[in-house]
C-alpha positions, -999 to +999 in steps of 0.1 A: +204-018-447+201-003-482+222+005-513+213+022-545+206-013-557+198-041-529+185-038-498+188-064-463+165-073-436+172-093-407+144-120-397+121-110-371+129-144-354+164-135-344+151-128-310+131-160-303+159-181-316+186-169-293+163-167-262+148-203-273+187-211-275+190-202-243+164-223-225+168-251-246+205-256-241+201-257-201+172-284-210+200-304-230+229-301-207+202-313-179+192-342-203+234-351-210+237-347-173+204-374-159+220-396-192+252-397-179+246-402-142+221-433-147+255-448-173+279-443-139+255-454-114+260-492-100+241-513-129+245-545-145+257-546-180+225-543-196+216-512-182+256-500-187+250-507-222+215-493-231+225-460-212+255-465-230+239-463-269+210-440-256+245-415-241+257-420-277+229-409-295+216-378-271+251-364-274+252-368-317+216-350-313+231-324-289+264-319-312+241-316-346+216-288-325+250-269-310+260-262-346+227-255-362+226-227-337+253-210-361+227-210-388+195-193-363+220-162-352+211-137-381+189-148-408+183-120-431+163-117-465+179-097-494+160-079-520+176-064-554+165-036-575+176-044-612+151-015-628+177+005-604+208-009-622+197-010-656+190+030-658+222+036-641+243+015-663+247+014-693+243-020-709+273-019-729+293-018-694+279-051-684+303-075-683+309-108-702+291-140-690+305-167-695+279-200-690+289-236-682+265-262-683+277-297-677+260-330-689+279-370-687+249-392-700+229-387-732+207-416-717+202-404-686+203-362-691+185-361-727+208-340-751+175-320-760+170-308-725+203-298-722+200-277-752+169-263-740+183-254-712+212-238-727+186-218-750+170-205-715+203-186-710+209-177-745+182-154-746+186-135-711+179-101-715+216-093-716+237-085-743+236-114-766+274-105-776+283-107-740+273-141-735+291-171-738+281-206-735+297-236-726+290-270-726+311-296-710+304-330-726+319-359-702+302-381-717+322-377-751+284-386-766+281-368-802+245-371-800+251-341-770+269-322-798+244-330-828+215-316-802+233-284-796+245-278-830+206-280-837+198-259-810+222-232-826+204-235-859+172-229-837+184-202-817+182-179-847+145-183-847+137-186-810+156-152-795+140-131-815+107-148-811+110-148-770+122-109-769+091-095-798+068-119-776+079-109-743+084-147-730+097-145-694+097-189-698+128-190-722+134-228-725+115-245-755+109-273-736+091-255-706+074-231-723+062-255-751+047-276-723+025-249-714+015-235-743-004-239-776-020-224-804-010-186-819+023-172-829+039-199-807+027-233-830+048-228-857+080-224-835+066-255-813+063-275-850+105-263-855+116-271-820+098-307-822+113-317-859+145-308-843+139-326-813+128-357-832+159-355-851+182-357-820+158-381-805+160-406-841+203-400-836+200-412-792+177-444-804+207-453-830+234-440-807+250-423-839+245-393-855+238-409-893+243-387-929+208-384-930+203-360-900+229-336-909+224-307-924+259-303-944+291-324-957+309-302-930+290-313-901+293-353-913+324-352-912+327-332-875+313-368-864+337-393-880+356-381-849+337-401-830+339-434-847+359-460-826+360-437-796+349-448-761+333-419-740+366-426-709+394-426-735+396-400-762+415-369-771+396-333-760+371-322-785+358-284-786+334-271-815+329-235-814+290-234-829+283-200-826+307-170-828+291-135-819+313-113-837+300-137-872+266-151-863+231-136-860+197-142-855+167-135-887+167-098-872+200-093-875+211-088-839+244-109-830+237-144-814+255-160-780+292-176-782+281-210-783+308-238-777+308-275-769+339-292-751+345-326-740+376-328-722+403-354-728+398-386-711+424-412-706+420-443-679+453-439-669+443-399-657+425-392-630+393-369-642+375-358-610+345-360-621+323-324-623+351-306-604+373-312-635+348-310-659+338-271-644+380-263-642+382-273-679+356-249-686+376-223-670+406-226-683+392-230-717+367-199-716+398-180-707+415-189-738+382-178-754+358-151-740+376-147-702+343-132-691+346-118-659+316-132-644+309-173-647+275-190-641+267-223-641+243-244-644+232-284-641+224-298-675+183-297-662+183-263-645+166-238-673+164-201-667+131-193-654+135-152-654+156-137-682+165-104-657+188-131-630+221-113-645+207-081-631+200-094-602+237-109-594+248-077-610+232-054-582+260-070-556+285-073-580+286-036-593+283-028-560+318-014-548+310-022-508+307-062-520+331-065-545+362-063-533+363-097-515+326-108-533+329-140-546+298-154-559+257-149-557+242-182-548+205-186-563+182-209-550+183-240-564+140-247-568+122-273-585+098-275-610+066-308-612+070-315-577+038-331-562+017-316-541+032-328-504+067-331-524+068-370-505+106-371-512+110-337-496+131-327-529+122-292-522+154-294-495+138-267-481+169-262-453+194-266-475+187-243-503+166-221-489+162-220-448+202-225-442+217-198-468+196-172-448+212-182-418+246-179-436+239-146-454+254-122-433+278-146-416+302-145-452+274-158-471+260-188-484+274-222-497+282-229-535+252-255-543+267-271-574+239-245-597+225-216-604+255-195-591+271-167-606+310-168-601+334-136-600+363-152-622+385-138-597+379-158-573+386-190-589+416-180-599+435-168-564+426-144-530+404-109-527+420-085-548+416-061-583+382-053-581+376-049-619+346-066-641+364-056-673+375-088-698+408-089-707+405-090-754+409-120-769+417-133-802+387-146-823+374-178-808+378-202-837+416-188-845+441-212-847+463-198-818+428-198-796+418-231-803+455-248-799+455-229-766+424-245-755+428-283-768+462-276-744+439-268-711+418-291-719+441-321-720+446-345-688+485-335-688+478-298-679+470-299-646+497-322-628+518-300-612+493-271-609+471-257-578+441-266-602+414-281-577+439-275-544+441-238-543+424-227-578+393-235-597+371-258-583+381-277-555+390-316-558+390-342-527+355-348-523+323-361-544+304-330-530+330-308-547+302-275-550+300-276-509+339-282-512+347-256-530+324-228-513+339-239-481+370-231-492+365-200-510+349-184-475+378-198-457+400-182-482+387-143-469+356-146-495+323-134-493+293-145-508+254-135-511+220-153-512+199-139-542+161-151-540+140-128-563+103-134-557+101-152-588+123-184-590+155-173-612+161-211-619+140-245-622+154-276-621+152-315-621+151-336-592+149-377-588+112-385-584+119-421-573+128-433-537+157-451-547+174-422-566+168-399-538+184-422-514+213-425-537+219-392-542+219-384-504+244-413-495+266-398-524+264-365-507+268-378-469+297-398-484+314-364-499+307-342-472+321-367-444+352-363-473+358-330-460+347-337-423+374-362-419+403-342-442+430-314-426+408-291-435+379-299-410+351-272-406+354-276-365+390-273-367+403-251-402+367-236-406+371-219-373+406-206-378+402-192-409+370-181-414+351-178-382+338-195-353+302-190-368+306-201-405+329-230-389+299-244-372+279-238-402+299-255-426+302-285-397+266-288-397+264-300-436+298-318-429+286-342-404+252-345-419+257-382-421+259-387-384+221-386-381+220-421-385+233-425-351+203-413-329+179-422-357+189-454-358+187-459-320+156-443-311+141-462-345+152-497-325+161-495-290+134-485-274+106-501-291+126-532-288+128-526-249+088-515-250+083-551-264+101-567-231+086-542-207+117-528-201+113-491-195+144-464-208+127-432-197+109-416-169+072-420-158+047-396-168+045-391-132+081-381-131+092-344-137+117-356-159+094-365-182+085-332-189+123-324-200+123-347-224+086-335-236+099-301-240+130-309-259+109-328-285+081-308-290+102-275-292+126-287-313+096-298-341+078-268-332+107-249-341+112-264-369+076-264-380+076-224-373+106-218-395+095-242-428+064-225-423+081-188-425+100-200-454+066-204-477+062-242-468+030-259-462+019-286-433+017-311-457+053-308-472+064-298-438+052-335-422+067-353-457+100-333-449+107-346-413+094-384-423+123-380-450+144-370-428+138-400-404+139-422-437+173-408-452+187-412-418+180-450-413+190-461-452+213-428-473+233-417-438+237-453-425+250-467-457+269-436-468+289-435-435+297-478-437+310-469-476+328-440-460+344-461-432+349-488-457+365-464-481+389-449-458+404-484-448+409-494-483+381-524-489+360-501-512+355-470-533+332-449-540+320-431-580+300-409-589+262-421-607+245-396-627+210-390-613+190-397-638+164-368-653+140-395-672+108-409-658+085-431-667+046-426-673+036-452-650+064-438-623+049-402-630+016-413-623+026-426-590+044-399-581+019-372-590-005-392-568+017-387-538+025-425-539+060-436-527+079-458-555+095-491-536+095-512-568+133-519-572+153-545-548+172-524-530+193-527-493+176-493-486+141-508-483+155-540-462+163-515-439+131-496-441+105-526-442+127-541-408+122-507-391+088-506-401+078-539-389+096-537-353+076-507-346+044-520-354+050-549-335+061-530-305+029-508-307+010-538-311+027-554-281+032-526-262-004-510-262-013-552-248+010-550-221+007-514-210-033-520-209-030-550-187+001-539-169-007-517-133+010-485-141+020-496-176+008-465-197+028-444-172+058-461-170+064-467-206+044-435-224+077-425-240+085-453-254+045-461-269+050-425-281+077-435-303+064-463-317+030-444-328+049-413-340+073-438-360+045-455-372+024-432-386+056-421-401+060-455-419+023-454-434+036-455-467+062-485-463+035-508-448+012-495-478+040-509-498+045-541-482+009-551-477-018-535-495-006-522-528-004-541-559+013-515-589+046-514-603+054-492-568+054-517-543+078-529-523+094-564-541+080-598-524+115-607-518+124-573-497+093-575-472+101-613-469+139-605-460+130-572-441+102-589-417+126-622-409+153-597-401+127-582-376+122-611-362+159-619-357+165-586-340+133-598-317+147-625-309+180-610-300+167-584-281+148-615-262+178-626-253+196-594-240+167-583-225+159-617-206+195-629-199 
């Protein structure tokens, strides 16, 4: 299909998938059925029970491949032609961006990235009068507003210099990393005094008289004294005004305005869903451009044309009626070579909004996602992209106005985060609220312009990854266990398709249930001799070989297709294995936990700073275990029950008549597990840096193997 300006293709693999769907399901319904049977046949409780968990587990894995099936129907590929749209608009039609980056730790998101990536977006090749930026400081930190009212001061020297340069890498930071000598060293020598500056004022943790550049700014910061970061009033500094301030050449500079909301501990602040509603309500009261992108504190524009790109679906008047938002993909800059952590979440930003593309489009991924203000604000309806005039942003009436959305009282009593803004209810409030929005009668599109649009951050330690996957499994199952339940309320109101979709993601956290078993249960059983599966010699054996080679070769064929590599492909199912046994386990215990009352769960900033030694691992393709952490307890006692099984299993299969037929499956396991835990027992046994794991975690991990050894002695023996 093709329009004046974008054009769709729908993947080649459509036909394999759905007549690979086809065979495979009969393969599953005959594995369920052979699972079933041997759990009713006439056995003693042993049996009853192992068929029992094994039962348990095949039907999770069965549930989890029904819905991905949603996600294979009709994967298409977009493609935009923004050299289309800008010779058949005229510029001064675009409309109004307005930007909202969000930040809640100095110490953990560094003010100066922030800024740099606010300075990404301040020079798109837009008009700079139709920009607005806005920065929502939850951390109340004045060292946040000290860097960007530096950054504003700099941004007089660096748009010019990007557009007479023709700099496609717009982010100081970024492009200064990468570049030296010429034109560019002076600028480097202004952007590094003023990053020193805001680096001298986060060491002190206050901005001092010495830094600041006027009387006027000094006393913008006694505001601060006394004030903790969870209770103040709101604060909002408008730092650049287009219709005032301009660059050295004279041309009008970006709206540039900090907030940080009102806190109180007696108010309930949601966390970033509030943080991004305050940002609406106050850009309304300012600039009320119609279209709204935002942006994590680390994600930097990497290609100055991305408005032009959202713009060829939203100036398109087949989308926009009921268009509600271009998704980008979210992609990551310094990751190693076989990205060990599998950062890249290849299916989740890249793979899976394909899928979802033409089934009402792709999810809201918390970033690089332009917004039609519209449809934050109620159902499909007026289809125009033209601002509504405001007053000047730093009037009186304008800034009373916003100090009065800002404040915690505003919103009790409202539909703001029920049925407007972004939606509340759940620490994965981007997924939330994109569910909600398709369920709602909008549409969405996945943009993903041959070069990245956005680069971002991601954790580069084990432990920070596993955190920030038990935060989302904890979130999603928010909205899997709610009213509004994709399998039940997805269906209804959006579609049967985008219900399973959406129920995918949701139950994301039930993984741990066959991962766990098939980690455990049959290499324990291997161990004792006691087979679970058929011989070799069995023709049910080659069911079960089918349904696991298929289902890797599958997904082997489509990381491939999706510009992955066998290396990252290999480090992405080990994560998967890994995030299954530690973030899904423990995320679903706090959610259980959670929804009984004994505990609650916050939200942690992931942190965007890394240290040299921690970056040297990490570029090395070395996993990082050096913190005591319940995660690796559960890794190193995995680990060690499958080596031992191997160990014991490969004795008594060798010295057993029959033995390497009877208990293949189960030996297979335990080698593919194995070779999957390479880098744990690296970690426990034969490394020595700052990355290994803790004396005290492989201690407790390999006594907790042997306790489970000894209990499944007694099961198995009794």
């Amino acid at each position: 299909m093709h329009t004046a300006f974008h054009s769709l293709q729908v993947s080649r693999l459509v036909p394999f998938n759905r007549a690979h769907a086809l065979l495979y399901s009969v393969a599953v319904l005959a594995a369920l059925h052979r699972r079933l049977g041997a759990l009713l046949a006439p056995a003693t409780l042993l049996s009853f029970s192992v068929s029992l968990h094994l039962l348990l587990a095949d039907l999770v894995l069965a549930f989890m491949w029904l819905t991905y099936q949603a996600l294979r129907w009709r994967p298409v590929r977009r493609r935009e032609f923004p050299d289309r749209l800008a010779l058949s608009v005229d510029p001064k039609d675009f409309p109004a961006i307005d930007v909202f980056i969000c930040t809640a730790d100095p110490h953990r998101e560094p003010p100066m990235s922030v800024a740099s990536t606010a300075l990404s977006v301040m020079a798109f090749d837009y008009p700079t009068d139709r920009i607005s930026i806005y920065v929502s400081d939850d951390g109340g930190s004045e060292v946040t507003l000290f860097a960007f009212m530096e950054a504003s001061r700099f941004a007089r020297y660096w748009l010019p210099f990007c557009k007479e340069n023709g700099i496609v890498v717009r982010s100081p930071e970024a492009y200064f990393r990468s570049t030296n000598g010429g034109d560019s060293e002076k600028m480097k020598m202004m952007y590094q005094t003023m990053k020193e500056k805001v680096e001298t004022a986060l060491g002190r943790g206050y901005v001092g008289n010495d830094l600041v550049s006027s009387q006027e700014e000094a006393e913008v910061f006694k505001r601060w004294k006394g004030l903790p970061s969870h209770d103040h009033p709101s604060m909002i500094q408008v730092l650049l005004d287009s219709s005032k301030d301009t660059d050295i050449m004279g041309n009008a500079l970006p709206n540039v305005i900090y907030v940080s909301r009102e806190k109180r501990p007696t108010s309930p602040h949601h966390f970033k869903a509030g943080a991004l509603n305050v940002l609406t309500r106050v850009s309304r009261t300012m600039s009320n451009g119609p279209v709204i992108l935002t942006l994590d504190c680390d994600t930097y524009s990497n290609d100055p044309r991305s408005p032009l790109h959202a713009l060829c679906y939203f100036l398109d008047p087949a989308l926009s009626p009921d268009l509600a938002f271009v998704q980008f993909p979210q992609i990551f800059q310094g990751l190693n070579k076989n990205d060990i952590y599998a950062s890249e979440v290849k299916r989740l930003y890249t793979i899976n909004p394909r899928g979802k593309d033409r089934l009402g489009g792709p999810n809201y991924v918390g970033t690089a996602c332009y917004f039609l203000r519209r449809s934050l604000q109620g159902t499909p309806s007026s289809t125009s992209l033209a601002p509504e005039a405001n007053d000047p942003l730093s009037s009186e009436s304008v800034l009373r106005k916003a100090h009065e959305v800002a404040s915690c009282t505003y919103e009790p009593g409202t539909k703001w985060g029920s049925s407007v803004g972004f939606r509340y209810g759940s620490l994965s409030e981007d997924y939330h609220t994109g569910y909600h929005l398709h369920c709602e009668g909008w549409k969405s599109v996945f943009c993903y312009p041959t070069r990245p649009a956005f680069l971002g951050d991601v954790p580069k330690n084990l432990n920070d990854v596993l955190s920030q996957r038990k935060r989302w499994c904890v979130g999603l199952f928010e909205v899997a266990f709610s009213r509004c339940c994709p399998l039940t309320f997805g269906t209804m109101k959006a579609s049967l398709l985008v219900g399973l979709c959406y129920a995918h993601e949701a139950f994301w956290g039930s993984w741990c249930i066959p991962i766990t078993i098939y980690g455990l249960l049959p290499q324990l059983a291997l161990i004792f001799g006691i087979p679970l599966f058929p011989k070799v010699s069995d023709p049910w054996f080659y069911l079960y070989a089918y349904l696991f080679f298929t289902t890797y070769g599958q997904d082997l064929l489509e990381f491939l297709a999706a510009d992955g590599t066998m290396g990252r492909w290999w480090s992405d199912q080990r994560m998967w294995m890994i995030i299954g046994l530690t973030s899904y386990l423990f995320g679903t215990v706090q959610f259980v936990l959670k929804k009984i009352g004994i505990s609650a769960q916050g939200f942690n900033v992931t942190s965007k700073v890394m240290e040299d030694e921690q970056s040297k691992r990490y570029e090395k393709g070395a996993f990082d275990f050096g913190v005591e952490s319940p995660f690796f307890v559960v890794l190193g006692t995995v680990a060690a029950v499958n080596f031992s099984s191997l160990v014991v299993g490969i004795a008594r299969a060798a010295t057993t008549e029959g033995g390497f037929d009877e208990l293949f499956v189960q030996l297979f396991l335990s080698v593919f597990v194995t070779a999957n835990c390479w880098p744990i027992y690296e970690a426990m046994f034969l490394r020595s840096d700052g990355g290994k794991l803790p004396r005290n975690v492989t201690v407790i991990s390999l006594v907790l193997a042997g306790f489970l050894h000894c209990i499944a002695y007694l099961i198995f023996h009794n």
